[in-house]
Structure formats: C-alpha cells, structure tokens
C-alpha positions as CSV (number, residue, x, y, z in Angstrom):
1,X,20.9,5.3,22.1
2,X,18.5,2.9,22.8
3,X,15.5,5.7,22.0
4,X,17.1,6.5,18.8
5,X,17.2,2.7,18.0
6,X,13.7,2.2,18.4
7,X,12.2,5.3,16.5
8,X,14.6,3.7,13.7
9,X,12.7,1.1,13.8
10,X,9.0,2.3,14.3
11,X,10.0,5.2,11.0
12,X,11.1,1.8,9.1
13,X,7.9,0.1,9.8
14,X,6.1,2.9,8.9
15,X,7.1,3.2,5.6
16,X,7.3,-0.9,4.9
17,X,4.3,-2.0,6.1
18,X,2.6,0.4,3.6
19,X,4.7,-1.1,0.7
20,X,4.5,-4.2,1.7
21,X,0.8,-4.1,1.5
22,X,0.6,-2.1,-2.0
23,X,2.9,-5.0,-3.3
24,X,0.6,-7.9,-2.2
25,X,-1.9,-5.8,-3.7
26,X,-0.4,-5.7,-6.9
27,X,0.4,-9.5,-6.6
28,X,-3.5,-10.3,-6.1
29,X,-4.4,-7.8,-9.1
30,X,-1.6,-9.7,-11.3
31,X,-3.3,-13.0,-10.3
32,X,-6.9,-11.7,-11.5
33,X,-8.2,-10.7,-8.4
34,X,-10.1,-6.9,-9.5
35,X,-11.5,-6.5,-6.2
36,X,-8.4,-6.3,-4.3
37,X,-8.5,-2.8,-2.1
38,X,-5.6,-1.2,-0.2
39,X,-6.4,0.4,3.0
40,X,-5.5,4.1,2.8
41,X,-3.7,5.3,6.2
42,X,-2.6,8.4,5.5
43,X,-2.4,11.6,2.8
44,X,1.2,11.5,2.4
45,X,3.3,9.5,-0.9
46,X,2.4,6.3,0.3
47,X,-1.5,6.8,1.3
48,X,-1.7,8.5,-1.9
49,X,-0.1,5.8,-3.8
50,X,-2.4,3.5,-1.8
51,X,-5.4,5.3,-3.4
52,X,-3.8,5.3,-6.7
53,X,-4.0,1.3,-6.1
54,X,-7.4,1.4,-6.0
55,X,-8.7,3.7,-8.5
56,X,-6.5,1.7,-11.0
57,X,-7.8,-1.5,-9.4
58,X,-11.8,0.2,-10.2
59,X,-10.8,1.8,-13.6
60,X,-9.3,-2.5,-14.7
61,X,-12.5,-4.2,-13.5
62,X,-14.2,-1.6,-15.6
63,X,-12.9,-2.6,-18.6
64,X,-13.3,-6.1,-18.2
C-alpha cells in the first residue's frame, strides 16, 4: 500500500512540476518578460509543450 502511495505521488509530481513551471512561464511572458525560457526535460506532451514555450517565447521577441 504504502509503495503504491508513494509512486502516486512521485507520477503526480511528475506531471505538476512541469506545468507548474510552463504556467510561471506564461505569467513572466504575460508580464513582458520575452526572455523567459522553460527548461525542456523530456520528449513526451509536456517536454514538447515546454519547447513550444519557447519557440513562441523567440518567434514574440521577434516581432517586437
């Protein structure tokens, strides 16, 4: 019981802390902040949305 409590909580972590960090992101870009990066830790959704981030994050200073 106990092991399936705590790889609950690592798989939770593991998909938060990645959001988490995309949405501060987004709150730094929203404040004006174009040179906001999101560290890219993997190749799944959320690494891939991570890198989606930062190309949009790029592709805005650009046009400014």
């Amino acid at each position: 019981m106990a092991l399936a409590v705590g790889l609950s909580i690592l798989l939770a972590r593991s998909i938060t802390r990645p959001i988490n960090s995309a949405l501060a992101a987004f709150e730094r870009v929203a404040n004006g902040d174009l040179t906001t990066k999101v560290t890219v830790q993997s190749q799944d959704e959320l690494g891939r949305m991570a890198a989606s981030i930062n190309s949009m994050v790029v592709k805005l200073a650009d046009t400014m």
